[in-house]
C-alpha positions in Angstrom: 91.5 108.2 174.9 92.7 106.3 178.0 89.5 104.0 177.8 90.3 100.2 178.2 89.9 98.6 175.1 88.2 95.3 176.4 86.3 97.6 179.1 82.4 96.7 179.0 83.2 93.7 176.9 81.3 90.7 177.7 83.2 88.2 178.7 81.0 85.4 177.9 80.9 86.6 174.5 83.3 85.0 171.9 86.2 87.0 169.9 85.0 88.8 167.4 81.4 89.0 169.6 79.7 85.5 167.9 76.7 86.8 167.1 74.7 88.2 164.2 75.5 87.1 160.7 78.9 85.5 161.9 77.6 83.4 164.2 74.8 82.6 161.8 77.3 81.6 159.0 79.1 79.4 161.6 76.3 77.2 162.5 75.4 77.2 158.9 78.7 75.7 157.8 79.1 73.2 160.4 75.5 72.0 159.3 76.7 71.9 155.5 80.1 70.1 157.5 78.4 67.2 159.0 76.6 65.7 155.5 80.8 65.7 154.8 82.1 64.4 158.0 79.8 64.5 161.2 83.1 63.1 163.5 85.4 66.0 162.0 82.2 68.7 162.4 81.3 67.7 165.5 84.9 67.7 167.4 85.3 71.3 164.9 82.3 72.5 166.7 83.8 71.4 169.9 87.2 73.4 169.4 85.4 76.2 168.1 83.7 76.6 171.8 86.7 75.5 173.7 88.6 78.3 171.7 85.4 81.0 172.1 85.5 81.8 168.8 81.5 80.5 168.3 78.9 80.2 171.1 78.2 76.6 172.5 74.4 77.3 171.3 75.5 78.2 167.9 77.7 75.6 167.3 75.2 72.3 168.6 72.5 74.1 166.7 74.4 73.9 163.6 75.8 70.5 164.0 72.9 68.6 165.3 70.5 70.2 162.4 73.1 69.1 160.1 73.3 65.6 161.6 69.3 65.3 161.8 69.0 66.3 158.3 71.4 63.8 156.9 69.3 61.1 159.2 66.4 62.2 157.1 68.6 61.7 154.2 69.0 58.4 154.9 65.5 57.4 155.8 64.3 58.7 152.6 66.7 56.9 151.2 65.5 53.8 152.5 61.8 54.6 151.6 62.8 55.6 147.8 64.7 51.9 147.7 61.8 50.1 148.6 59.6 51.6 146.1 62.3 51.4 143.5 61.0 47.6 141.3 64.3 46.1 141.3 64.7 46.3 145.2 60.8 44.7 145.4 61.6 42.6 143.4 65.2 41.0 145.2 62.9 41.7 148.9 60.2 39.1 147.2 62.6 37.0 146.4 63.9 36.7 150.0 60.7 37.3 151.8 57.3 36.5 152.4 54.8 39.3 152.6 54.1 37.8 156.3 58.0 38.2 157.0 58.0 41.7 155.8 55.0 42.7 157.9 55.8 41.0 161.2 59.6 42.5 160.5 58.0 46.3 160.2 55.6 45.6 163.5 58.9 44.6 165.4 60.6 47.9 163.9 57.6 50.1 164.6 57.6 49.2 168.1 61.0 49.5 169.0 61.9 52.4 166.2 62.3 55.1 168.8 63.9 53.1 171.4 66.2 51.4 168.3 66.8 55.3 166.4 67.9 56.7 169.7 70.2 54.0 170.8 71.8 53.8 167.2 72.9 57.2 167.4 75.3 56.3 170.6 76.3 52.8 169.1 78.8 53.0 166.3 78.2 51.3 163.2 74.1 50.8 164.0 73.0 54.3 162.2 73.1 54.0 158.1 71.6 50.5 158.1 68.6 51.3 160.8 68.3 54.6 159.2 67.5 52.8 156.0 66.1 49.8 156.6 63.5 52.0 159.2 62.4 53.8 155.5 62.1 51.0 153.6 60.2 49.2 156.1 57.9 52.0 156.8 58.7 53.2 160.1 56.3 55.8 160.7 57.4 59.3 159.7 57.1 60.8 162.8 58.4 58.8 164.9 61.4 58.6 162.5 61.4 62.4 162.0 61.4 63.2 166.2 63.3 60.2 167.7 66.5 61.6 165.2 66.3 64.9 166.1 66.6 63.6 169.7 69.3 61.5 169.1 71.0 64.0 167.2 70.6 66.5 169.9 71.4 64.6 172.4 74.6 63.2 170.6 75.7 66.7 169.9 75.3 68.3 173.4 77.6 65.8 174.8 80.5 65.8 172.4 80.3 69.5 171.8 80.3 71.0 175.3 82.8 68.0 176.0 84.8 68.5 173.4 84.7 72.4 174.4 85.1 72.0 178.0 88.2 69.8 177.6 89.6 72.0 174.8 90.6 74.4 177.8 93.2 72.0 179.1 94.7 71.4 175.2 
């Protein structure tokens, strides 16, 4: 009866305890957030660990799979164009098949270099993103240098984002 009511509580733990099928449904909706608004998710995700209500795990697992699987939206975006006739067509048009092959070597070499980077240079992404599908950067390197990037990218705005949240 006179028990402490936050006595044996975790204090690491968020409100509401962040885990199980919350937590889940958390992650899961900033995922679905980022294909709307990576900034907005991300900096969400960010409040939401500065204000405990989420884990920090939960919250850059949910936000950087969202962000990697929009990335692979937008590479297979750029390999669907290229096989679409009217974009062959306009690319012959413009360029030789020489040019086209010496402009996927010079992708291919730096892709993962060039994938990464974009992620921390505004206004790089969508076109790289793209143009590394239609010029068939390999798959894999594609596929692993995003989820990086994207990893990367949302370990640093989320924990900062949460660790400066405490002085708001």
């Amino acid at each position: 009866a006179g028990r402490d009511r936050n006595a044996g509580d975790d204090d690491s733990a968020p409100p509401g305890g962040g885990r199980g099928m919350n937590a889940l449904a958390a992650g899961a909706a900033l995922a679905v957030a980022t294909l709307i608004s990576e900034d907005a998710a991300t900096l969400t995700a960010g409040a939401f660990v500065a204000a405990r209500t989420i884990p920090a795990a939960t919250a850059i697992a949910g936000v950087a799979l969202g962000i990697w699987l929009g990335d692979l939206g937008l590479f297979a975006i750029g390999r669907l164009a290229r096989r679409a006739p009217v974009v062959a067509r306009w690319v012959d048009r413009h360029w030789t098949r020489e040019q086209m092959q010496g402009i996927e070597r010079r992708l291919n070499r730096g892709a993962a270099v060039a994938i990464l980077g974009s992620r921390f240079l505004p206004g790089t992404r969508v076109l790289l993103y793209i143009a590394a599908g239609a010029f068939e950067v390999s798959a894999v390197t594609f596929v692993t240098s995003a989820a990086l990037a994207s990893f990367a990218w949302t370990v640093l705005v989320v924990l900062s984002v949460g660790s400066l949240g405490a002085w708001w």
